[in-house]
N, C-alpha and C positions, 0 to 999 in steps of 0.2 A: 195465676202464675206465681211460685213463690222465689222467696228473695233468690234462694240459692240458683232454681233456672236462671232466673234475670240476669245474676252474676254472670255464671256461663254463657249464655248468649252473649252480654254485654262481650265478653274476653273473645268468644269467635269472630262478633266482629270486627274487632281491635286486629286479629290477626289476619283479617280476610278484606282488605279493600278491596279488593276487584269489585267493578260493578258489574251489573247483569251483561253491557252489551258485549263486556272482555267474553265473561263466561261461557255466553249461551252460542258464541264464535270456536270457542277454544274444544280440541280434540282431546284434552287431559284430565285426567281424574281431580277430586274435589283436594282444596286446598286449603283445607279447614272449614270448607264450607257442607254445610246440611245437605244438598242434593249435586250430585255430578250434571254436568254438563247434559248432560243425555237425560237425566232427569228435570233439570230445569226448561229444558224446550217442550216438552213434553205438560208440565204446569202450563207453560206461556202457552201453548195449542190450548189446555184447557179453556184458562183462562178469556183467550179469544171467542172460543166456543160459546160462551157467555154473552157476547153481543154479536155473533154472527147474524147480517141484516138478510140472511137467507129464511131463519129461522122465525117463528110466531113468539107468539108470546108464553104460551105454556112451554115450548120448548124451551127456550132460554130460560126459564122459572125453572125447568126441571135440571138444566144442564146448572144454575146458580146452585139448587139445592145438594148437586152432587161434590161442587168445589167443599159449599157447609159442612158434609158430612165428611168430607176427608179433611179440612182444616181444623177441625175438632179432635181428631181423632191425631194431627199430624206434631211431631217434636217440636222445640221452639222455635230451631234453628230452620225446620222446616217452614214455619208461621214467617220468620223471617223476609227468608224468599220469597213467601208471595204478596207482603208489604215491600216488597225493592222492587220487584217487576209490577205492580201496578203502578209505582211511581215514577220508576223509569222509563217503561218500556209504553205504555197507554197514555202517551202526552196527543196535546192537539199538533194536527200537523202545521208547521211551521209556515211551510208555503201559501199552505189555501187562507191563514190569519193573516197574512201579510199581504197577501193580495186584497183581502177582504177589507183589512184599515185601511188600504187605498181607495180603493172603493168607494167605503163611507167617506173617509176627508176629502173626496171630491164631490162628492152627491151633498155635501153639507150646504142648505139654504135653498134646495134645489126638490121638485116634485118627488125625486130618486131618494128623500134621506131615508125617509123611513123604512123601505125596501131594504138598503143598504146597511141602515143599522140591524134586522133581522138578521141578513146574509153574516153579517161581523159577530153579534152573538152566537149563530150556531157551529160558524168558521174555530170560534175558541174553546168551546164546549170538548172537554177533553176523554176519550176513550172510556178513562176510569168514571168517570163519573156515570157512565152510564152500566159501567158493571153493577158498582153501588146501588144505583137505581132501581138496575134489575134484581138484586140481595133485598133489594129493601119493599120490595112488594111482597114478598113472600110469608108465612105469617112470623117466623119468630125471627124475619131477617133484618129488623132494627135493632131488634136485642144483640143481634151477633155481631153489628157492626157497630155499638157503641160498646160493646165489650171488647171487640177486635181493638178499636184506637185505643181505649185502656190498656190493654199489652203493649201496641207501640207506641205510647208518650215514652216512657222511659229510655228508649234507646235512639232518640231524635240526636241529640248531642252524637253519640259514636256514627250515627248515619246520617248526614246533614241532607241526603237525597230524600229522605223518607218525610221531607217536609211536602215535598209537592202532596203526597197522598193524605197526611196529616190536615194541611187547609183547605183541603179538596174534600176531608169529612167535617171541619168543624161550618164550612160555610154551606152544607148540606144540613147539617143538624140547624144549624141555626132558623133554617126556613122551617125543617119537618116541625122543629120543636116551639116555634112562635107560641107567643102568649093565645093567641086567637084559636090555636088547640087543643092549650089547656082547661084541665077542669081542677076548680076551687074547691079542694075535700077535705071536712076535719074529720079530725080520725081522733075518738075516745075509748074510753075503757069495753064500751061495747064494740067496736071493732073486732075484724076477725084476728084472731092470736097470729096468724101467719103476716098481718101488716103489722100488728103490735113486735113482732120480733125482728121486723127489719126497721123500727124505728132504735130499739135498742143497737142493733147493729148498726147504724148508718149514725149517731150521736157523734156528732163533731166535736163539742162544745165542750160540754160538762156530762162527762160518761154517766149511764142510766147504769148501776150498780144490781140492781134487783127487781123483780116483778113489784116489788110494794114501793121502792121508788117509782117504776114508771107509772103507777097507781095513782100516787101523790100528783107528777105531772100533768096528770089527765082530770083533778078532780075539779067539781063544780064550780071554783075560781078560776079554772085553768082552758087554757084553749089550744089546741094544736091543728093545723092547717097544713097541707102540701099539696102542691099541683102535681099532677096527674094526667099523661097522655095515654090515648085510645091506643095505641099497640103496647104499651108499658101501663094496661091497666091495675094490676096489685104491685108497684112498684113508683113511691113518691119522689119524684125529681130532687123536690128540693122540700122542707117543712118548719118550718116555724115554731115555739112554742113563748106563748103569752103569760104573765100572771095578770089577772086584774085585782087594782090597791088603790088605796085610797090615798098616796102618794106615792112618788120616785124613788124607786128601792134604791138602796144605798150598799148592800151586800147582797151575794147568791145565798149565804150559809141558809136563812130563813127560807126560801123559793124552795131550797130543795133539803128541809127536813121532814119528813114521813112523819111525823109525830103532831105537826102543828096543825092548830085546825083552819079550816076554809075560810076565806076572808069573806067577808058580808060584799054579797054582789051591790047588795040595794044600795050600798056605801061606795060603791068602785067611781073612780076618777080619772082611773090613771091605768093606762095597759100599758104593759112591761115587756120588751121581745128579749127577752134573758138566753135563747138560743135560733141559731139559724145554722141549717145543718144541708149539704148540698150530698146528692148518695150517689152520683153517676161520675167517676173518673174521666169516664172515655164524653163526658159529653164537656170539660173542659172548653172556656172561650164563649161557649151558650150560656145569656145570662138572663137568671130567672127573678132572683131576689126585689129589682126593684119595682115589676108589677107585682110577686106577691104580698110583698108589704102592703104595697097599695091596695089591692085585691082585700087582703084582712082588715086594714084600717076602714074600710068601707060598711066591710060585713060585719065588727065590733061596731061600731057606731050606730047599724039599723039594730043590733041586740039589745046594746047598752046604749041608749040615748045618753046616759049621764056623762060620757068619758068625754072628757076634755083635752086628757096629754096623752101622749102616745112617744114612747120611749122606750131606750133598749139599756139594759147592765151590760156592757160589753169586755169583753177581753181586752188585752195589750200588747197581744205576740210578739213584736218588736221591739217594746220596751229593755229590755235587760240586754238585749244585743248591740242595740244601737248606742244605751249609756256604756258598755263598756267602750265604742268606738269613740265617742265621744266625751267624759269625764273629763279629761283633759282639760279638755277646750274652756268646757262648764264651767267647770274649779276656776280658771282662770279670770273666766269672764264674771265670776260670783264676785258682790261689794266686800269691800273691807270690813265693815262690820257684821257681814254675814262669817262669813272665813274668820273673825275671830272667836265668832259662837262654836262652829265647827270645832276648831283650834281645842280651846274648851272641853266640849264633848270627846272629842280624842283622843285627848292628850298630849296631842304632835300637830302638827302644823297640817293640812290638806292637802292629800294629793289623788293621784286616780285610783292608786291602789289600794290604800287605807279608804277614801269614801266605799268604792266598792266592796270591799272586806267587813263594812261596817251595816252593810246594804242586808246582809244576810241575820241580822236581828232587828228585822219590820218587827215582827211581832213584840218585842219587848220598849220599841219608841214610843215616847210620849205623845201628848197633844203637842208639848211646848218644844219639841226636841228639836233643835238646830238641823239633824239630818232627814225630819223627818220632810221638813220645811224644804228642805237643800234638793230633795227628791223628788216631792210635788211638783215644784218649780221646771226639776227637768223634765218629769213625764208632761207638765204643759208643753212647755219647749218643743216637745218632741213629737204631741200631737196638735199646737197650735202653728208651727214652722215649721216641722219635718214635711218639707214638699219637693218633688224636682216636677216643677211646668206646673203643672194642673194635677199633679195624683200624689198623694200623700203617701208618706212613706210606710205608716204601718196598714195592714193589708185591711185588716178589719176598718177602720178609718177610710179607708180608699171607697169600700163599698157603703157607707152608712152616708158618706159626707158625698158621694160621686150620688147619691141619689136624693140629696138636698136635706139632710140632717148637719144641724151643730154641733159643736161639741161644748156641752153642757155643762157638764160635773166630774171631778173628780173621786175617786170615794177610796180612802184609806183602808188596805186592810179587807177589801171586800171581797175576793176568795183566796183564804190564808191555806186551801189544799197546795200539796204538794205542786202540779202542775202550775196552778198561780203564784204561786212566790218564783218557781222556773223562771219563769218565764215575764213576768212584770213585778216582784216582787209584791205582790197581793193587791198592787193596784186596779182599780178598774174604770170603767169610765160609762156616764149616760152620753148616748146619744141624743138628742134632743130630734123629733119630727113633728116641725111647727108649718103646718097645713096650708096656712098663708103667703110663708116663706120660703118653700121648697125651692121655686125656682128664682128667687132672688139669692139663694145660698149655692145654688148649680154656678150660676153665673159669679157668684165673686171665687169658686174656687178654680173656676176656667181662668180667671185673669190671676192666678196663684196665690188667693188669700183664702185662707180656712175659716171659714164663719166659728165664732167662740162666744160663748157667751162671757159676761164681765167678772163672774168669778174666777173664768178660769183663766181669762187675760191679767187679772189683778194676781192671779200667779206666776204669769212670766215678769212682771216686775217691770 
């Protein structure tokens, strides 16, 4: 769906709050809305049709596949409507749950609990979910319905109802999609071109430019991995890609120039996850990353016996937003004889607007340069204390450190592309996954402290 429908829709329904039950009541023509009254009961019949308990099972398969073939075919604003009436109108009934937690909190301690806790599970077990259900037996009816919730994440915000259906798919996927159904597949230059092309496509990271780049990715020092479910067989969830080095890379420039040659495996020490790339929108909330990390560190280790470290070059996506929110503060909190080096370098005394303005010639700072010092200092900051509770504030951080990685290293300058200076001014950062540590690193960042290694705390000062 592209930006421009999104728009549109998004503005129908700005101008259409009525919900389904005003509508599918009301005797009046549409009111900005995709289908008339007469048309929306007429969906909702379908859509019941779908779980009528009259019906077998092929029937309602055939009756699901006929909603598929018209919801493909139907406008957005029509798509619309039938993510409102599955959330609105397919709720559990109220009654029979209410009775039913009475039920169980009297049976509790009692020969009746277990009876009773069934009766309260299927008492809450909600309409939609079994339409889903019945969608999702069919064969490409998982594909439709994690592309479906891709259409409706965007318009959550303007339709706050459209959450019921929303949780109602991600805690569906979450079961279909468990680790325990995936499959661990690398994918190389022999690969079929039809998976090599949706790797290029689905590149979160650091965009794949050319078949001789993706080339480069794929070669004999290199590994790429993605998990893999049995109804989404030629389509990688989520994938990975490795360098193996004989130390802790310190820039991407080298990883990803096409020219250089393959590093000597016999020599490798050190596996490097320099991208992790997730290619399912609609499967949002379902999280894959920290068994396949796992998963890989496993499978490099029976390859390569020799590797020791296992680390990532990561991004900083937060970095350059966050310092504009905060330089202020920085600046202020920086020593005196820091701010007089600045001073110095400036010409003018330091403030947030001249540091920042000054942020935008990384590549021309020295080793010795007061600002370049002044910057480190805050991206530590920012990924050694940027925390609210237990989750760190920059995103990439969240996932590396939430699955028992440190933060290790800094590295100046280490992607000087366009998007990296954006976005963290060429900063990057290793993750450090020390195998022994994982879950003493889970556990200090649960009680809101970021495991760091000592360089990089010798940089908050």
């Amino acid at each position: 769906m592209n930006t421009e429908v999104n728009s549109k829709l998004t503005e129908d329904a700005a101008r259409s709050p009525r919900g389904t039950h005003e509508r599918l009541e009301s005797l009046l023509g549409r009111k900005g809305e995709a289908l008339s009254p007469r048309a929306l009961r007429k969906l909702l019949e379908q859509l019941q049709a779908i779980i009528d308990p009259r019906v077998g099972e092929v029937e309602g398969g055939r009756r699901a596949q006929a909603l598929i073939t018209w919801y493909n075919k139907a406008a957005p604003g029509e798509r619309l409507d039938v993510w409102l009436l599955m959330s609105e109108q397919f709720v559990a009934d109220q009654v029979k749950a209410q009775a039913a937690q009475a039920q169980y909190a009297s049976a509790i301690g009692t020969s009746d609990e277990a009876v009773a806790e069934v009766r309260l599970r299927r008492a809450t077990v909600s309409p939609r979910r079994r339409i889903l259900q019945r969608i999702s037996v069919l064969p490409e009816g998982v594909r439709f319905l994690v592309d479906m919730r891709e259409q409706l994440l965007p318009h959550l915000k303007a339709r706050p109802t459209l959450a019921a259906l929303d949780v109602e798919m991600e805690y569906m996927f979450s079961t279909w999609f468990d680790v325990g159904f995936l499959e661990l597949r690398r994918m190389s230059w022999d690969s079929p071109a039809s998976l090599l092309e949706k790797l290029i496509k689905y590149e979160a990271v650091h965009d794949i430019r050319s078949w001789a780049d993706l080339k480069n990715r794929l070669d004999s020092d290199r590994r790429c991995y993605g998990f893999f479910h049995p109804r989404l067989p030629d389509e990688p969830l989520i994938f990975v890609e490795v360098a193996m080095l004989g130390e802790m890379s310190g820039s991407i420039t080298p990883l990803l120039d096409e020219s250089a040659a393959p590093a000597d495996l016999a020599k490798a020490t050190t596996a490097i996850f320099y991208s992790i790339s997730n290619t399912q929108a609609g499967l949002r909330g379902v999280s894959f990353g920290d068994s396949l990390i796992k998963h890989v560190v496993d499978t490099l280790k029976t390859e390569f016996p020799r590797l020791k470290v296992f680390a990532t070059l990561s991004p900083i996506p937060g970095l350059r937003g966050w310092l504009v929110k905060n330089a202020g503060r920085l600046m202020e909190a920086t020593p005196a004889r820091a701010q007089q080096s600045l001073t110095r370098e400036l010409g003018e005394p330091p403030t947030a607007k001249n540091l920042l303005a000054a942020m935008d010639g990384v590549s021309d700072m020295k080793e010795s340069s007061a600002l370049r010092h002044w910057l480190l200092a805050s991206a530590a900051e920012y990924l050694g204390q940027g925390i609210e509770g237990s989750k760190p504030l920059d995103p990439v951080a969240r996932f590396h450190l939430g699955n028992g990685a440190r933060v290790e290293r800094l590295n100046w300058l280490a992607d000087p592309s366009a998007k990296g200076l954006k976005q963290s001014f060429g900063l990057m950062v290793n993750y450090l996954y020390d195998l022994n540590r994982l879950d003493r690193h889970k556990a200090s960042l649960v009680q809101g402290k970021v495991p760091v290694s000592g360089q990089v705390k010798s940089l908050m000062g």
